[in-house]
NUVOVO-108868 format. One record per residue (C-alpha): residue number from 1; x, y, z; residue in three letters. Coordinates in Angstrom, 2 decimals. Layout:
> NUM	X	Y	Z	ALA .
...
This chain:
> 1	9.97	31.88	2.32	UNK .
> 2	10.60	28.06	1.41	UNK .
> 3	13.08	26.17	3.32	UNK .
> 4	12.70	23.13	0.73	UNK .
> 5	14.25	26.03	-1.76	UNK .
> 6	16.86	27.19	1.48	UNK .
> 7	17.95	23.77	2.25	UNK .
> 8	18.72	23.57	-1.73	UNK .
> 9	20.83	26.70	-1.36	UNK .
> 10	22.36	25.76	2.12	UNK .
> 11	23.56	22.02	0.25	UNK .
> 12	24.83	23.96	-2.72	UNK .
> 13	28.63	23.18	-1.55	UNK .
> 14	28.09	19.46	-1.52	UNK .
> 15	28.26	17.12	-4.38	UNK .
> 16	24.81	15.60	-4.36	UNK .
> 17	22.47	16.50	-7.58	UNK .
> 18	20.17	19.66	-6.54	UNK .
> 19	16.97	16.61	-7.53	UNK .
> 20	18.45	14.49	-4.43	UNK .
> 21	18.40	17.42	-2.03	UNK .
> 22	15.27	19.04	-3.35	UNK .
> 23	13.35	15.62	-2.35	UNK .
> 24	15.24	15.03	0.62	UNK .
> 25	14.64	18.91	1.83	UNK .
> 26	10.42	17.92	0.61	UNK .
> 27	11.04	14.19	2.70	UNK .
> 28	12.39	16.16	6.06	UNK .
> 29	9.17	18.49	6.17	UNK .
> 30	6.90	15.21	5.40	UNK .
> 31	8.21	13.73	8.99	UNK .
> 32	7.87	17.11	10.91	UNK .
> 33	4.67	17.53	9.93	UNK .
> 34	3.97	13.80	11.02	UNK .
> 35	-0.32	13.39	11.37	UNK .
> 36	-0.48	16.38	12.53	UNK .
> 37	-1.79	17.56	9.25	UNK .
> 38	-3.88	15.99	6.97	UNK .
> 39	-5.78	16.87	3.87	UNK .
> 40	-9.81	14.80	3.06	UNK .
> 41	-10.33	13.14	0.25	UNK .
> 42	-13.28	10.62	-0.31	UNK .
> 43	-14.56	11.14	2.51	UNK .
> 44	-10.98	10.16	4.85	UNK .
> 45	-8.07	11.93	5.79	UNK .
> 46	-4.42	11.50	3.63	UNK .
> 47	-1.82	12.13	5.34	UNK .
> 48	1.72	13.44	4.29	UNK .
> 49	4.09	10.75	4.78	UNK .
> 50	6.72	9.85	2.28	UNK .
> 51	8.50	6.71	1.35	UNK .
> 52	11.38	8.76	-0.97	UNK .
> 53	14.04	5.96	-2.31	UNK .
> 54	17.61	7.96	-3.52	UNK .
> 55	18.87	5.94	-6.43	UNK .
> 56	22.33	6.41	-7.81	UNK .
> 57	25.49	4.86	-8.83	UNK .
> 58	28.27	5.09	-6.11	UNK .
> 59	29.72	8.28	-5.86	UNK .
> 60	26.65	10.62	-6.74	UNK .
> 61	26.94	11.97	-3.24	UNK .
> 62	23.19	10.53	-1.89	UNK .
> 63	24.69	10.39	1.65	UNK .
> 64	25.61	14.07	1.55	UNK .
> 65	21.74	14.89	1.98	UNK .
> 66	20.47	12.45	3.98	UNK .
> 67	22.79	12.75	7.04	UNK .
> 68	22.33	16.37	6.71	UNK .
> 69	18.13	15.81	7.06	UNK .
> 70	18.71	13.27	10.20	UNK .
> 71	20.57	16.33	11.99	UNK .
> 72	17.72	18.64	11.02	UNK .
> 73	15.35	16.67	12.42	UNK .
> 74	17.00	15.53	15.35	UNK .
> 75	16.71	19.75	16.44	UNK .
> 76	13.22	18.93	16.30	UNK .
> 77	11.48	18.15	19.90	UNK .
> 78	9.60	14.65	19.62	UNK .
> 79	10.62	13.61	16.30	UNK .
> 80	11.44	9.71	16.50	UNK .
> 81	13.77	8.64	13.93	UNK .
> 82	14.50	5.42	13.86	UNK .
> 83	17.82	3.19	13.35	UNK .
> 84	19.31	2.43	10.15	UNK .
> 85	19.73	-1.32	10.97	UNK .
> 86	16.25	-2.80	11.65	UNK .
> 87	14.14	-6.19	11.68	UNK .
> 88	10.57	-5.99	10.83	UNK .
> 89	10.43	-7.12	14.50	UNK .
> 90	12.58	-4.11	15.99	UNK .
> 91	10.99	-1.72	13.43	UNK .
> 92	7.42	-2.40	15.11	UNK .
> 93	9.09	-2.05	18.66	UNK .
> 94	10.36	1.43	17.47	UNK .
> 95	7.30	2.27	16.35	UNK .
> 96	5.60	1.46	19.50	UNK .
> 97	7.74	3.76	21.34	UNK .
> 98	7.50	6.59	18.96	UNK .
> 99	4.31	7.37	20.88	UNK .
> 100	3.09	11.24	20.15	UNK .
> 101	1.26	13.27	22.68	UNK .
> 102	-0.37	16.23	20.99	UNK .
> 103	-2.22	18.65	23.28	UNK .
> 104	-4.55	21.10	21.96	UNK .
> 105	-6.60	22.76	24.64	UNK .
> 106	-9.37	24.61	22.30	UNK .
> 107	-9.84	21.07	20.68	UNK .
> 108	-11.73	18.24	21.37	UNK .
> 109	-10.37	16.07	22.09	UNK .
> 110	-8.05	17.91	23.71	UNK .
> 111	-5.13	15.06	23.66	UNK .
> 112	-4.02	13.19	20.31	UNK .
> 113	-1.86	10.50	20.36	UNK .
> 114	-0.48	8.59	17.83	UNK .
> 115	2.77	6.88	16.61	UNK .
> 116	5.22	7.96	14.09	UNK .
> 117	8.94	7.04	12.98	UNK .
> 118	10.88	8.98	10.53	UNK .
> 119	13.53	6.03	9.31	UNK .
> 120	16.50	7.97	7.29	UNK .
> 121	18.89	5.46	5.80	UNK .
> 122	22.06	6.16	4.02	UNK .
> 123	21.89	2.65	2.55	UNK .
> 124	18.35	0.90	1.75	UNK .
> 125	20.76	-2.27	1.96	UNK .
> 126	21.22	-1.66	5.38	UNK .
> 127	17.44	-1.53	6.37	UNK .
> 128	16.65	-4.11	3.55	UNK .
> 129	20.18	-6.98	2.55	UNK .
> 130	17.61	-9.57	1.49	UNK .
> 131	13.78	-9.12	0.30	UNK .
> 132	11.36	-10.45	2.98	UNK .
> 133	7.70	-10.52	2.01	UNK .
> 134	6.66	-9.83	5.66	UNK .
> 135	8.86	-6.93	6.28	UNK .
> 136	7.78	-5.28	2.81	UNK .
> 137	4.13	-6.10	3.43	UNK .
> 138	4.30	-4.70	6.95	UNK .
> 139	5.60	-1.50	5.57	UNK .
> 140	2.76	-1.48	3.12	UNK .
> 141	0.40	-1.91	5.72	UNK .
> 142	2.18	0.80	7.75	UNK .
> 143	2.04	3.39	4.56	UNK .
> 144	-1.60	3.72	5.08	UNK .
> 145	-2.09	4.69	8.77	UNK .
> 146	-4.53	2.06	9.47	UNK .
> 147	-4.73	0.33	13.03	UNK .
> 148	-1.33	-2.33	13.09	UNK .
> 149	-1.47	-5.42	15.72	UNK .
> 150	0.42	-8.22	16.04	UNK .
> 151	0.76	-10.99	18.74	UNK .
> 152	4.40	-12.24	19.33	UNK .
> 153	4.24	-15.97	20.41	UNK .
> 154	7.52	-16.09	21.81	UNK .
> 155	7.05	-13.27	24.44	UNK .
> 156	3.56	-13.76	24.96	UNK .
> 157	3.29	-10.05	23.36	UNK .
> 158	0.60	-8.30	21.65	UNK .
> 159	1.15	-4.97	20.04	UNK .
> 160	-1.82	-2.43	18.80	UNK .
> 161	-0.97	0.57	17.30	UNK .
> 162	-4.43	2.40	16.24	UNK .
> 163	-2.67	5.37	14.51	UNK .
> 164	0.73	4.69	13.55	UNK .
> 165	2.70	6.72	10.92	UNK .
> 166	6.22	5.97	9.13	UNK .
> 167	8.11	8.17	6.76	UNK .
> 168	10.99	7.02	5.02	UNK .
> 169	14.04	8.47	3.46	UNK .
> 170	16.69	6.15	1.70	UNK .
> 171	19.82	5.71	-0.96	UNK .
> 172	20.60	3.26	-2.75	UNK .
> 173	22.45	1.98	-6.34	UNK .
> 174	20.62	0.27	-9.21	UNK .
> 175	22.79	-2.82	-8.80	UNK .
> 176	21.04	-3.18	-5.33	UNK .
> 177	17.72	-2.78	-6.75	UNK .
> 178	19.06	-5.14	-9.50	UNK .
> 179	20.33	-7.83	-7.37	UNK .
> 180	17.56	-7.63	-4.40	UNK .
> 181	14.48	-6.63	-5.41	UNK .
> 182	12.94	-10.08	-7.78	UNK .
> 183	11.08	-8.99	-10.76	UNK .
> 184	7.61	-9.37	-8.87	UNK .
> 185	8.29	-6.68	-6.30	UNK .
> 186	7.28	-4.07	-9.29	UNK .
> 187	3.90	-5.45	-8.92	UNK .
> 188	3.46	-5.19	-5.23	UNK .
> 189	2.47	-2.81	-2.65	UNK .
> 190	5.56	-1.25	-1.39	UNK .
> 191	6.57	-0.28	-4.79	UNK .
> 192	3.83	1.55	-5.92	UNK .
> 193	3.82	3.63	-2.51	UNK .
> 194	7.38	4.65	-3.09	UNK .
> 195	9.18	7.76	-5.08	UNK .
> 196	12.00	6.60	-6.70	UNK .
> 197	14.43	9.57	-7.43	UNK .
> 198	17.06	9.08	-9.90	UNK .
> 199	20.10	10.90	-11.07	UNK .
> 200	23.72	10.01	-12.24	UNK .
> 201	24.88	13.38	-12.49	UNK .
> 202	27.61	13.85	-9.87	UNK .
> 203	28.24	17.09	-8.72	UNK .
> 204	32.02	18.72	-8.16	UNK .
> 205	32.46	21.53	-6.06	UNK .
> 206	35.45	23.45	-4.59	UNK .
> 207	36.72	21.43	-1.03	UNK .
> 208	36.91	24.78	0.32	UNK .
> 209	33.45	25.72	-0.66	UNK .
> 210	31.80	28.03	2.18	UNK .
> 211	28.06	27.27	3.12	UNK .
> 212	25.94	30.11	2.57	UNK .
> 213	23.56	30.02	5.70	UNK .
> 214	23.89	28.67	8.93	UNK .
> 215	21.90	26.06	10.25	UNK .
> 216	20.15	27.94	13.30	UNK .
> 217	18.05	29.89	10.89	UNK .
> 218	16.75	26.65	8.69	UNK .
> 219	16.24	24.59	12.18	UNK .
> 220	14.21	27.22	14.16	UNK .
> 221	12.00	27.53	10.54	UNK .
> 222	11.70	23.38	10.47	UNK .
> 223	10.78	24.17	14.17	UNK .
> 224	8.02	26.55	13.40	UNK .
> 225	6.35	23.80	10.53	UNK .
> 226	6.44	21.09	13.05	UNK .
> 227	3.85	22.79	15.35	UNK .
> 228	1.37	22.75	12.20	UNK .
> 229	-1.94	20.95	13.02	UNK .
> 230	-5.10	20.59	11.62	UNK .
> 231	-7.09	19.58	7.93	UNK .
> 232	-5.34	21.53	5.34	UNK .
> 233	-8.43	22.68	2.92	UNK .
> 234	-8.22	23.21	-0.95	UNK .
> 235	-8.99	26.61	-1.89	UNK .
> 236	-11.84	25.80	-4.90	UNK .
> 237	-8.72	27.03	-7.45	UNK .
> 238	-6.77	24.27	-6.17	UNK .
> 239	-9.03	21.86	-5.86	UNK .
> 240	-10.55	22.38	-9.16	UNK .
> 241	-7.17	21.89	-10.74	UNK .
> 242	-6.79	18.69	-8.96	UNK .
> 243	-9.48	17.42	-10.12	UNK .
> 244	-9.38	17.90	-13.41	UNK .
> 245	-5.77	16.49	-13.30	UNK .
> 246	-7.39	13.24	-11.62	UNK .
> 247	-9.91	12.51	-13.92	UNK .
> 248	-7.90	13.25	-16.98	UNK .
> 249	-5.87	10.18	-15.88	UNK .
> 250	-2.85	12.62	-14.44	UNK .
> 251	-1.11	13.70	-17.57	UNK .
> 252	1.52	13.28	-18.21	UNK .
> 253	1.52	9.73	-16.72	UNK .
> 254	5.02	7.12	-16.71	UNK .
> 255	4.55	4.37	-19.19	UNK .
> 256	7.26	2.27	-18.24	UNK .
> 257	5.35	-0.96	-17.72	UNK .
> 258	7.24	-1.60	-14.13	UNK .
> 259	5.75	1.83	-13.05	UNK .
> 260	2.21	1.03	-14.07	UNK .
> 261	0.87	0.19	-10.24	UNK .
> 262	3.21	3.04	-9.51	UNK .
> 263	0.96	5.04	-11.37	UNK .
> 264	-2.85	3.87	-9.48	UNK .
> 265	-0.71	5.96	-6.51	UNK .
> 266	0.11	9.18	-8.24	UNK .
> 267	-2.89	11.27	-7.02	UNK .
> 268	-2.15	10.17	-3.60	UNK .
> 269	1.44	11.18	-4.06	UNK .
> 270	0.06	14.20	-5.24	UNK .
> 271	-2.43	15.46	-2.54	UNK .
> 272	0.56	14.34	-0.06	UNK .
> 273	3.10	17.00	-2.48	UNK .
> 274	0.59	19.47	-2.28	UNK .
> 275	0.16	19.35	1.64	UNK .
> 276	4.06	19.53	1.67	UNK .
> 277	4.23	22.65	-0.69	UNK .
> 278	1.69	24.94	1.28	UNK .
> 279	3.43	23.77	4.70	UNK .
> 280	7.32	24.72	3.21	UNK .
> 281	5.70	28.20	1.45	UNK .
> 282	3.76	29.52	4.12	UNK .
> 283	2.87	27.35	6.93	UNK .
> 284	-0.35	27.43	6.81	UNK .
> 285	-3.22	24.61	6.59	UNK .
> 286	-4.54	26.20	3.15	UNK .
> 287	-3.46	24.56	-0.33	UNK .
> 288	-3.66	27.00	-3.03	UNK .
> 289	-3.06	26.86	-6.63	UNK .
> 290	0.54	27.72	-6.94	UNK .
> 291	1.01	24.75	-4.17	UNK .
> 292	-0.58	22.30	-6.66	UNK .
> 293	1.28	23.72	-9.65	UNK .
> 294	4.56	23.25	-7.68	UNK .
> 295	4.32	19.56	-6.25	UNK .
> 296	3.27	18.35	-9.39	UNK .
> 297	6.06	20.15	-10.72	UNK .
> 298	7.88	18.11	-8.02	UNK .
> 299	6.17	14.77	-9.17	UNK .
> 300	6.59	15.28	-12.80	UNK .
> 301	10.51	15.79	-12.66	UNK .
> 302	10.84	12.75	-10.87	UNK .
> 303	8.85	10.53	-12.79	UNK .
> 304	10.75	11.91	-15.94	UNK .
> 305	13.98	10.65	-14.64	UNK .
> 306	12.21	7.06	-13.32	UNK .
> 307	12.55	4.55	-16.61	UNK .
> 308	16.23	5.87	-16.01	UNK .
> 309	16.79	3.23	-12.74	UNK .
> 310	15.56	0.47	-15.53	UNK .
> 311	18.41	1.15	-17.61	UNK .
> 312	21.06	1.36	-15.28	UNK .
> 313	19.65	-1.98	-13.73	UNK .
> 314	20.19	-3.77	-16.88	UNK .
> 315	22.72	-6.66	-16.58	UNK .
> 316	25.51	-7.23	-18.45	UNK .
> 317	27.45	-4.14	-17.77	UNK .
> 318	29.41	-1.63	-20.00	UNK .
> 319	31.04	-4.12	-22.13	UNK .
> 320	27.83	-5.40	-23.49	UNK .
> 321	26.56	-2.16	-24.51	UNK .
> 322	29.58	-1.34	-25.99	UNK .
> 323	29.36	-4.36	-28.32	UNK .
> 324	25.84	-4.18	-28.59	UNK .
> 325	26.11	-0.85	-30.16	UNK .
> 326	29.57	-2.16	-32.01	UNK .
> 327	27.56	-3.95	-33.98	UNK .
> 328	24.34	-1.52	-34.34	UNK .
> 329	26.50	0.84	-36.00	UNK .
> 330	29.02	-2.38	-38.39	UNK .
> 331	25.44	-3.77	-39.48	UNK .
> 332	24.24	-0.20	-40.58	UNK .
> 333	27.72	0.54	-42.09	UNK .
> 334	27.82	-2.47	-44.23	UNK .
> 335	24.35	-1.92	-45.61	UNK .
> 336	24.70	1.77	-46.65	UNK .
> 337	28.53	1.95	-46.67	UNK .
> 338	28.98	5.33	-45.30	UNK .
> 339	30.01	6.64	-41.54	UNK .
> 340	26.89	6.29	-39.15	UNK .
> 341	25.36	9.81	-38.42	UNK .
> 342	26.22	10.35	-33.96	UNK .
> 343	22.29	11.18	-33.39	UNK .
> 344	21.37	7.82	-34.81	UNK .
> 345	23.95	5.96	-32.58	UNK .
> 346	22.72	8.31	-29.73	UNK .
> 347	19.08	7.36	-30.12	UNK .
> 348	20.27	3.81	-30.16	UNK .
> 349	21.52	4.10	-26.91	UNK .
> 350	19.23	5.95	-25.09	UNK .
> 351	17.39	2.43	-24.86	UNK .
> 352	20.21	0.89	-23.52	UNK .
> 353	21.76	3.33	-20.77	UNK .
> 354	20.63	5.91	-18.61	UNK .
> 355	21.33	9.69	-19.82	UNK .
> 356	24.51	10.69	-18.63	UNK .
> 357	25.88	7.53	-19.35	UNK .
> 358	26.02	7.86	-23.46	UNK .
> 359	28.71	10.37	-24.15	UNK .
> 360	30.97	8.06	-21.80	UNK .
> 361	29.74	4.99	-23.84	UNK .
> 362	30.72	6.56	-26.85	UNK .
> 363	34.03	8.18	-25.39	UNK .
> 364	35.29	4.26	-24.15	UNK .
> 365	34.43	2.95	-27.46	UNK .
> 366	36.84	5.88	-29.33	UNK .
> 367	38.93	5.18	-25.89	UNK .
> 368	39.06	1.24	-26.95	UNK .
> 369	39.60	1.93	-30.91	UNK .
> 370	36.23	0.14	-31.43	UNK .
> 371	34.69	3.00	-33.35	UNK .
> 372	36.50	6.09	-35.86	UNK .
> 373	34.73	9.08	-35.35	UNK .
> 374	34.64	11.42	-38.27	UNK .
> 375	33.63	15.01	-39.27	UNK .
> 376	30.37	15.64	-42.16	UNK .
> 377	28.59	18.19	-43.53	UNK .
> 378	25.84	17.66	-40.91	UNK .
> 379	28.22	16.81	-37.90	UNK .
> 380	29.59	14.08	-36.07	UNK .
> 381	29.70	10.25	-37.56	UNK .
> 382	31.12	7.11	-36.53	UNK .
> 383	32.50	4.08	-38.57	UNK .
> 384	33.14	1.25	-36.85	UNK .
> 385	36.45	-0.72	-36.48	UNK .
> 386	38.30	-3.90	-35.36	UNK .
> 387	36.45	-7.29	-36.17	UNK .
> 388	34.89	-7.82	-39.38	UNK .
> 389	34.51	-4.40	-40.26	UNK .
> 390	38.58	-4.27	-40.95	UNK .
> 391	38.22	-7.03	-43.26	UNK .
C-alpha cells in the first residue's frame, strides 16, 4: 500500500497539479525517514534527503500541498520542521536544536544522535528575498551530511554539528527564479542538488468537493515509516539495473545547458528516489526492482517538464511573444503567400513558452485581431493581420 499514491488520492479535491502533490507526498516521506535510513554506495552511506523546489505561475495551487505535508509531519513525534522565515544564522541555530536521539537496544551503539530539520516553505521568497552566497553555500554544505562548525565572533559561539541533515520542500514562480537567482547560480552547488518540479496546469475542482480518506489513516501509516532504521540493501535485480543506468550516462539525460551540473547529481537523486519508493511501498529496508523502475519513473517526469521553468523565465512577457511570433508567421506569409499551417506556428512557439501556455498565445493573438485563423484541407492555418501585412 503506497501512501505517496494515497496522499495523491486524499489531495484529489484541491487544485494543485497531481506532479506537485506526487513530489510533495515523495518530499514528506524523505524527512520522516530522516538518517535513519541510508543506502552504500562507494564505499559511504547516501542518505534520503530532498531539496524539492515547486515552480509555478501564481494560482497553480503549490500552497495547497505543502501546508497539507507540514500538518502531516507535525503528527509525527520528533520531526523538527523548521520556520519559513530564516537567516543562514537562525537556520544553523534550528538545526542545532533539531537534535535526534535514536535508541536501538540490539545495536551498537545503542544511542544515535544526529540533527535534522525538515524546512517546508510556501514561498522560497520567504526563506530566500535576496541571493546570499553564504546562505546558499551553507545549504550546499548541509545537503551532504558532512560534519558543519562555525564560530560566531559576536557571541563568542562555536557550533559543531557532526551529523546534521536538512530536507527541504518549497514553491515558488519563475519570475522569482527570474528576478533572484543571477545567471551563475545554474552553475553552483545548490542548484544541482535541487529537483525543480514544474507545471502550469491549474487544476479546477468542485468547492464542495468531499475528501476521500481521512487523515488518521495516512498519519498513523507516515507514523509507521518514520520508525524505519537501518542500510537499505539492493536486491542484485535492482542493483544491476542501477548500474547499468549509471554507466550508460542515465538515459534519458536533460540537455538544457542550465541543467548540465544538474545532471553530475542525477544518480544521487536516484539512489535517494529509490530509498523513498521501497520505504512508501512496503516499509522495508530492501530496494527491489520495481522500486528502481518507479523513482526513475519519478525522476524522468520531472526532468521532462524542467527546460519548461526556462521558458516561462524568459523576459519580456506575453506581448513580446506575441509579436515575436506576429512576425514569424507575416515573414513566412509574404514569402510563400498562403495562410501559415497551426503546427508550424505551434512548433515555433514551443521555443518560446512553456506548454500550456501556446493555445492561450495563439487565442490572445485571434483575441487582439493580430492573426485570421482559417480552415484547409489539412487543418487549421493562420494569416497574419494589422501592420504591414494589411498593406
Amino acid at each position: 500500500m503506497s501512501w505517496i499514491d494515497d496522499f495523491i488520492s486524499y489531495t484529489v479535491n484541491t487544485t494543485s497539479p497531481e506532479l506537485f502533490r506526487r513530489w510533495a507526498a515523495i518530499s514528506t516521506i524523505a524527512m520522516a525517514l530522516e538518517r535513519k535510513v541510508w543506502a552504500v554506495t562507494y564505499g559511504s552511506a547516501l542518505y534520503p534527503n530532498l531539496y524539492v523546489i515547486l515552480v509555478a505561475p501564481p494560482g497553480v495551487g503549490k500552497s495547497e500541498v505543502t501546508w497539507r505535508c507540514r500538518d502531516f509531519l507535525s503528527r509525527v513525534d520528533d520531526i523538527h520542521i523548521g520556520a519559513s522565515s530564516l537567516t543562514k544564522a537562525s537556520m544553523i541555530d534550528e538545526l542545532n536544536d533539531a537534535e535526534r536521539r535514536v535508541v536501538r537496544p540490539q545495536d551498537n551503539p545503542a544511542v544515535i544522535n544526529f540533527h535534522s530539520l525538515s524546512l517546508i516553505v510556501d514561498e522560497l521568497g520567504v526563506l530566500l528575498p535576496v541571493y546570499e552566497n553564504d546562505f546558499m553555500n551553507t545549504l550546499t554544505n548541509l545537503y551532504d551530511g558532512q560534519k558543519y562548525s562555525e564560530k560566531r565572533r559576536t557571541k563568542n559561539l562555536v557550533i559543531e554539528i557532526a551529523k546534521p541533515q536538512v530536507n527541504i520542500l518549497a514553491a515558488t514562480t519563475p519570475a522569482y527564479l527570474n528576478n533572484v537567482m543571477p545567471e551563475g547560480a545554474w552553475d553552483q552547488g545548490f542548484i544541482s542538488r535541487t529537483i525543480l518540479i514544474y507545471t502550469g496546469d491549474k487544476q479546477l475542482r468542485s468547492l464542495f468537493e468531499a475528501q476521500p480518506m481521512t487523515t488518521t489513516d495516512l498519519s498513523d501509516r507516515l507514523k509507521d515509516i518514520a520508525v524505519l532504521y537501518g542500510e537499505m540493501k539492493f536486491t542484485e535485480e535492482a542493483a544491476t539495473l542501477l548500474d547499468t543506468w549509471h554507466l550508460d550516462g542515465g538515459q534519458p539525460a536533460p540537455e538544457h545547458p542550465k541543467l548540465m551540473y544538474y545532471n553530475s547529481r542525477r544518480t544521487a537523486h536516484l539512489i535517494k528516489l529509490c530509498q523513498i519508493a521501497a520505504a512508501d511501498a512496503r516499509q522495508e529496508l530492501i530496494i527491489r526492482a520495481e522500486d528502481f523502475r518507479r523513482a526513475l519513473d519519478w525522476l524522468i517526469e520531472a526532468e521532462f517538464h524542467m527546460p519548461e521553468i526556462f521558458k516561462a523565465m524568459g523576459t519580456g512577457g506575453a506581448g513580446k511573444t506575441m509579436d515575436e511570433a506576429w512576425y514569424y508567421l507575416f515573414t513566412i506569409f509574404t514569402k510563400e503567400g498562403q495562410p501559415v499551417a497551426e503546427h508550424r506556428l505551434i512548433q515555433f512557439l514551443q521555443e518560446k513558452v512553456p506548454v500550456h501556455q501556446i493555445a492561450v498565445t495563439i487565442e490572445m493573438m485571434e483575441k487582439g485581431r493580430l492573426i485570421n485563423k482559417t480552415l484547409t484541407k489539412t487543418g487549421n492555418a493562420y494569416t497574419p493581420k494589422g501592420r504591414q501585412a494589411d498593406v
